[in-house]
C-alpha positions in Angstrom: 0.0 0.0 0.0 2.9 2.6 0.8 4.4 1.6 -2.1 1.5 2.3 -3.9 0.7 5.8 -2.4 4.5 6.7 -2.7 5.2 7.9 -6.5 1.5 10.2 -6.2 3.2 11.7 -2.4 6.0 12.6 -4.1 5.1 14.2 -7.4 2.8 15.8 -4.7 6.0 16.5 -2.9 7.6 18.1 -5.9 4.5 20.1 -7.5 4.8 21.8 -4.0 8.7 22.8 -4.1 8.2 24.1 -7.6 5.3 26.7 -6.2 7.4 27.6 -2.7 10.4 28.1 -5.3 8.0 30.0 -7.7 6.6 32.2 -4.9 10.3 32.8 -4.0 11.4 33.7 -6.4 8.4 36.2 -7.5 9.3 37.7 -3.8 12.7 38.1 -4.8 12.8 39.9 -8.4 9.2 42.6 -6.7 11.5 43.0 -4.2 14.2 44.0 -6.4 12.4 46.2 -8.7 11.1 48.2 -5.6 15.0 48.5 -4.9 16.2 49.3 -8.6 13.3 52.0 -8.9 15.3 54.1 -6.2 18.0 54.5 -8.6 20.2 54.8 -5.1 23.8 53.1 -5.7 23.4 51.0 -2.1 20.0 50.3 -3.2 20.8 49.0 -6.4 23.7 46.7 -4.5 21.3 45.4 -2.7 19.0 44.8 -5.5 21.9 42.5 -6.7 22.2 40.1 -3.9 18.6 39.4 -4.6 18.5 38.9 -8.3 21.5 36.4 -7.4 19.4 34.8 -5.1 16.7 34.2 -7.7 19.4 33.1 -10.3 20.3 30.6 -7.7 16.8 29.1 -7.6 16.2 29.4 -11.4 19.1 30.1 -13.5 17.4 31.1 -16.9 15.0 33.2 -15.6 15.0 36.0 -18.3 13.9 39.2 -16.1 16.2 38.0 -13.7 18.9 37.6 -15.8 18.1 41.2 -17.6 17.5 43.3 -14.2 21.1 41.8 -12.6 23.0 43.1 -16.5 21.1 46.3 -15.8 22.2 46.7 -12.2 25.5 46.1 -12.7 25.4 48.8 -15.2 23.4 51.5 -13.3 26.8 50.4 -11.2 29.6 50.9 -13.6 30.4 47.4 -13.5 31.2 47.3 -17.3 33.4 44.0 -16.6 30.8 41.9 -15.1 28.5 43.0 -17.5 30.7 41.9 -20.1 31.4 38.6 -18.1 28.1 37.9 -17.5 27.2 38.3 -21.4 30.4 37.4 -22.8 28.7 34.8 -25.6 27.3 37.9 -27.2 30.9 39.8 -27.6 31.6 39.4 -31.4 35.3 39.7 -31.4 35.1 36.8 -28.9 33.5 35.0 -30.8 35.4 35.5 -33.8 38.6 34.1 -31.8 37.2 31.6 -30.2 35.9 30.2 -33.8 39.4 30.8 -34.9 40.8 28.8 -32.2 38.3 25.9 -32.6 38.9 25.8 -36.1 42.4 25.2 -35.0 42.1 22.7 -32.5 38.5 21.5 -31.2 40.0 18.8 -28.8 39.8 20.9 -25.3 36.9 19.5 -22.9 36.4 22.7 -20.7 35.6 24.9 -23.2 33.7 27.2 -20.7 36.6 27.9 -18.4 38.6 28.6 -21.5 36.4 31.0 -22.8 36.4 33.1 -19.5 40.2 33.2 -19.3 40.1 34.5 -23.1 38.2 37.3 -22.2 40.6 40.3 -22.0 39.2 43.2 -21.9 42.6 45.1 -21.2 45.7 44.8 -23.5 48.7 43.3 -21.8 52.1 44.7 -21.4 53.9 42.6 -24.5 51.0 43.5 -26.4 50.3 46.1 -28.8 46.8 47.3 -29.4 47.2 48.7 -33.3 47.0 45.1 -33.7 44.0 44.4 -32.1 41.5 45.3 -35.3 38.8 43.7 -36.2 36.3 43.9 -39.3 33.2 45.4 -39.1 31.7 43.9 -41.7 33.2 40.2 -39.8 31.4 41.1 -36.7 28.7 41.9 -38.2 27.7 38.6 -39.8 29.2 36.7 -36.9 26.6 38.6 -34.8 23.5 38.4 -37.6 24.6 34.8 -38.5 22.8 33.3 -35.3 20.0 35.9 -34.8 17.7 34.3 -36.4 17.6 31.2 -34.1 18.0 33.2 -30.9 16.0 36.2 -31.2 12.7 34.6 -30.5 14.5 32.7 -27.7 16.6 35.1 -25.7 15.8 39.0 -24.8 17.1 41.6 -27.0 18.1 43.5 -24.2 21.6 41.4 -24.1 22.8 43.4 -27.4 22.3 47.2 -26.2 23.5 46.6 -22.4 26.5 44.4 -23.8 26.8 47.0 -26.5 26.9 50.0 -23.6 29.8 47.9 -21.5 31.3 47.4 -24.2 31.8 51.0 -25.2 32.7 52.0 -21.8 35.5 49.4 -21.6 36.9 50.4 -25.1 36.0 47.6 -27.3 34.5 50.1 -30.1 34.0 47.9 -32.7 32.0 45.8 -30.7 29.8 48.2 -28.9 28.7 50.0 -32.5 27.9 46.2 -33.7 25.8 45.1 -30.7 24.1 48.4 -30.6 23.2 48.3 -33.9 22.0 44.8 -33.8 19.9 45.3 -30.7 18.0 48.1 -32.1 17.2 46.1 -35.7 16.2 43.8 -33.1 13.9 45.8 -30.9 12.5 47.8 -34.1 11.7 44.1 -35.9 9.9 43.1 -32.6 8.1 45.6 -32.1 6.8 45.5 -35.6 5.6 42.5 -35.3 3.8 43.0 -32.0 2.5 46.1 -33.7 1.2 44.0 -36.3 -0.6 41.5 -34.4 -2.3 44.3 -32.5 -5.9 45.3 -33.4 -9.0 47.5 -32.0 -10.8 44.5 -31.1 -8.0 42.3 -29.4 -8.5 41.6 -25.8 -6.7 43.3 -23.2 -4.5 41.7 -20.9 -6.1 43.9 -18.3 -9.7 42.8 -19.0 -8.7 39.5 -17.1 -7.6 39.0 -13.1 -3.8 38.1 -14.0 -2.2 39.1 -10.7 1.0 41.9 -11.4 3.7 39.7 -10.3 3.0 37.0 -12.5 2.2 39.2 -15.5 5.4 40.9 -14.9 7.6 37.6 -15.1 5.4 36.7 -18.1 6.5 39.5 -20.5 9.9 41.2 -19.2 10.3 44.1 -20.6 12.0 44.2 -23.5 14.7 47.4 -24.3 14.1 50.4 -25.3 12.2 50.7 -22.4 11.0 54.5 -23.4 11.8 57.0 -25.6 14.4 58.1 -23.4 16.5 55.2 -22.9 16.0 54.9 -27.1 17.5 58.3 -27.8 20.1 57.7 -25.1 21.6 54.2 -27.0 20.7 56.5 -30.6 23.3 59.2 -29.1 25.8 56.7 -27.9 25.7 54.8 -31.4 26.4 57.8 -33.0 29.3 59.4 -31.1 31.1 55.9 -31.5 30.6 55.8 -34.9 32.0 59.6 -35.0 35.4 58.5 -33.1 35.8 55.3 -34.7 35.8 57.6 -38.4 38.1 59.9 -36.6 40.4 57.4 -35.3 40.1 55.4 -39.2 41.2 58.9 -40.4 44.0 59.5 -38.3 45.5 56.0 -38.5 45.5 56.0 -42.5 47.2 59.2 -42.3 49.8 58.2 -39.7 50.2 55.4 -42.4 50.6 57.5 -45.0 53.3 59.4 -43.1 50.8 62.9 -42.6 51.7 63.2 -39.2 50.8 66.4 -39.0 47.1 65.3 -40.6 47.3 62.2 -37.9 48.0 64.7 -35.2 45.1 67.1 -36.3 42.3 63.8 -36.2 43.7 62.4 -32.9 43.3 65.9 -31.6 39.6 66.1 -32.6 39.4 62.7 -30.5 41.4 63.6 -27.4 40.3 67.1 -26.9 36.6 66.5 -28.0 33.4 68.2 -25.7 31.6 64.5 -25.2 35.2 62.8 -24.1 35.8 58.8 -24.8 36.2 55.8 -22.9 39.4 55.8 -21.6 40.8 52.6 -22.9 40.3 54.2 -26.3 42.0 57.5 -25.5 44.7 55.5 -23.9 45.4 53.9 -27.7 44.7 57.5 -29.2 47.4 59.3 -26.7 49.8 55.8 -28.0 49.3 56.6 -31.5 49.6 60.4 -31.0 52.9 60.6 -29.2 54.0 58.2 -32.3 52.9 61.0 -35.1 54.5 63.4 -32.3 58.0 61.5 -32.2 58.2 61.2 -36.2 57.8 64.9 -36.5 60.5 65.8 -34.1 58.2 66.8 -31.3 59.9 65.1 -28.6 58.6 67.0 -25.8 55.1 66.0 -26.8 55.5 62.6 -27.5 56.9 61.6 -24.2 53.8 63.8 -22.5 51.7 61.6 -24.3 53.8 58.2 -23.7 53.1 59.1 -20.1 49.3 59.9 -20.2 48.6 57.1 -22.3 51.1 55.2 -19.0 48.7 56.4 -16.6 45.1 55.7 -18.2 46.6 52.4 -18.4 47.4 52.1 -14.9 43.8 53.6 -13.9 42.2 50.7 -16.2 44.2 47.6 -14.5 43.8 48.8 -11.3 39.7 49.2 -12.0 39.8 53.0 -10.9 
């Protein structure tokens, strides 16, 4: 007879963990939207040990997932933004296809793929290398859209594509940017679409707020101010990324006066850049300086470009 009774008690046993998890879980990410809506740093910290909590209980959930990414950039936490998304970088992942193309026989992949992540040049390294094709990360990025953009939020591209710019990676950030907002205008097309005077209303029926809230997470732009905001941002990196593609084909050519004149737009411009990128600019600069005889000036910009180096190792 108990053996009987036993598989109903504990499916009974398990539909009941679920809910307490469920009801958890709910608490945890109301809880943290009351915090987040301060806008408060501490409040916003605190916001994050409970989102964390959540993730713990359910790993994929999606508004979960997209209020921690938000969080830690309301915090400046550009690294763990970029940590926590890495997947989505598409210089990343035009390395790490390199390297599996290469050799595809390493089991832990994921560790790998974290340790590859570097975000800041090292010492024996020299950045003017670093480039990357637009056009490359382009169809790297559009290449799997299609399978993932009715599965995962679009909000990964534009918060990705804001770290990104902050910690330097240009090329990246104008690519993600771009891509979330083809993303975000295509889906709200579609929703637009579907939409019609006689469609029924979510709010005509007794769906409590927490469980509608979990249903549909909101999907970025949020409003039209957060829209113009990522509009702006696309733009001025687009403006600095033609400046700095000026000055480097004429420090190529050997214009050094010409490369000194775009690098100058760059360093000495209203709107200011993320300093990872001026710290390449000021590189390239005292270079141009040092070929025209300007001595002086190269070694003032040998040691500025020294110093925003130092500030971005030691996270400052």
């Amino acid at each position: 007879m108990n053996a009987s009774t036993s598989p109903c008690l504990s499916m009974n046993e398990k539909k009941h963990w679920w809910l307490s998890n469920r009801k958890i879980v709910d608490k945890y990410i109301k809880d943290a939207r009351s915090l987040i809506a301060s806008q408060e740093q501490s409040e916003i910290a605190a916001a994050l040990k409970l989102l964390d909590a959540a993730l713990a209980l359910s790993p994929r959930l999606e508004v979960a997932l997209e209020l921690k990414a938000r969080s830690l950039l309301c915090l400046r936490r550009f690294k763990d933004v970029a940590d926590m998304l890495q997947d989505y970088i598409p210089s990343l992942k035009i390395a790490n296809d390199d390297s599996g193309s290469i050799s595809s026989s390493d089991s832990s992949s994921q560790q790998l793929s974290r340790e590859r992540v570097k975000l800041l040049p090292s010492d024996n390294s020299d950045p003017s290398f670093k480039c990357f094709s637009v056009s490359d990360l382009k169809k790297k990025v559009m290449a799997g859209l299609c399978k993932n953009c009715d599965k995962e939020g679009q909000w990964r591209y534009l918060i990705l594509g804001q770290a990104c710019c902050h910690l330097g990676l240009m090329e990246d950030a104008m690519v993600l940017l771009q891509t979330g907002k083809r993303l975000t205008t295509a889906a709200f097309r579609r929703q637009s679409i579907s939409w019609s005077e006689d469609s029924f209303s979510l709010s005509n029926f007794p769906i409590s707020s927490d469980i509608s809230t979990l249903i549909a997470p909101p999907t970025p732009p949020r409003n039209v101010a957060e829209s113009e905001s990522v509009t702006q941002l696309l733009a001025h990196i687009k403006l600095l990324l033609r400046r700095r593609t000026a000055a480097l084909a004429a420090l190529d050519a050997g214009l050094y006066s010409e490369a000194i004149r775009h690098f100058n737009k760059i360093l000495e411009g209203r709107r200011g850049a993320p300093q990872g990128f001026l710290a390449e600019c000021y590189m390239h600069r005292a270079y141009a300086y040092k070929a025209s005889g300007r001595i002086a000036e190269s070694i003032a910009d040998c040691n500025k470009t020294l110093a925003l180096r130092t500030r971005l190792h030691s996270g400052a």
